[in-house]
N, C-alpha and C positions, 0 to 999 in steps of 0.2 A: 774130089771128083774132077777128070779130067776133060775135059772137051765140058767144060761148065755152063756156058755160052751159047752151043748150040741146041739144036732144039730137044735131042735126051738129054741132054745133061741138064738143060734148066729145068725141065719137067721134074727129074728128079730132085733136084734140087729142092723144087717149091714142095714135094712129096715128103722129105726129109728133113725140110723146115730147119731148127736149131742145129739138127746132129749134123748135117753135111757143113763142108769146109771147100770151096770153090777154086779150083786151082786154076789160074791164066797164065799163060807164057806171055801176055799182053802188061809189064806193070801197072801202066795207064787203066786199063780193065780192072784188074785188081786193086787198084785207089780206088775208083767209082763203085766197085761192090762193097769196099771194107766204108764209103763213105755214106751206102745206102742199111748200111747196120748188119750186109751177109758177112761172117766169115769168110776169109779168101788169103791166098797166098798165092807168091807166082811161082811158075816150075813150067820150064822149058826143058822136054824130053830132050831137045839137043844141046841142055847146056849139063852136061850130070853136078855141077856145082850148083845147081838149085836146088837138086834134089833133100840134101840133108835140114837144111831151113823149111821147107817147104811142107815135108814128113816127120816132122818134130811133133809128137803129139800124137797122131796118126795111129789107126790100128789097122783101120779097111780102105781100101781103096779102088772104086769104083772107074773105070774107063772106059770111058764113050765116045774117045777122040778118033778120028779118021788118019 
């Protein structure tokens, strides 16, 4: 889920519970979610070198970023 942080994307998130996987462009973000027990990885639409780590797994993918 992209835009994870903001306020669709946590909604859904907490909707989605286990299945959702939380994407940040923020690492920092991404430590404090993977250390609160969400699933999460980082992916920076401007970096396309995220994308492959980041989609490892992945089937759906939800976008809520601005």
């Amino acid at each position: 889920m992209t835009g994870a942080s903001g306020n669709v994307g946590s909604a859904l998130i907490a909707l989605l519970d286990a299945e959702a996987v939380a994407a940040h462009r923020d690492p920092a973000k991404t430590a404090r979610a993977l250390e609160s027990g969400q699933p999460a990885v980082t992916l920076d639409l401007a970096k396309p070198e995220t994308l492959p780590p980041a989609s490892a797994g992945i089937d759906t993918v939800s976008c809520s970023a601005r």
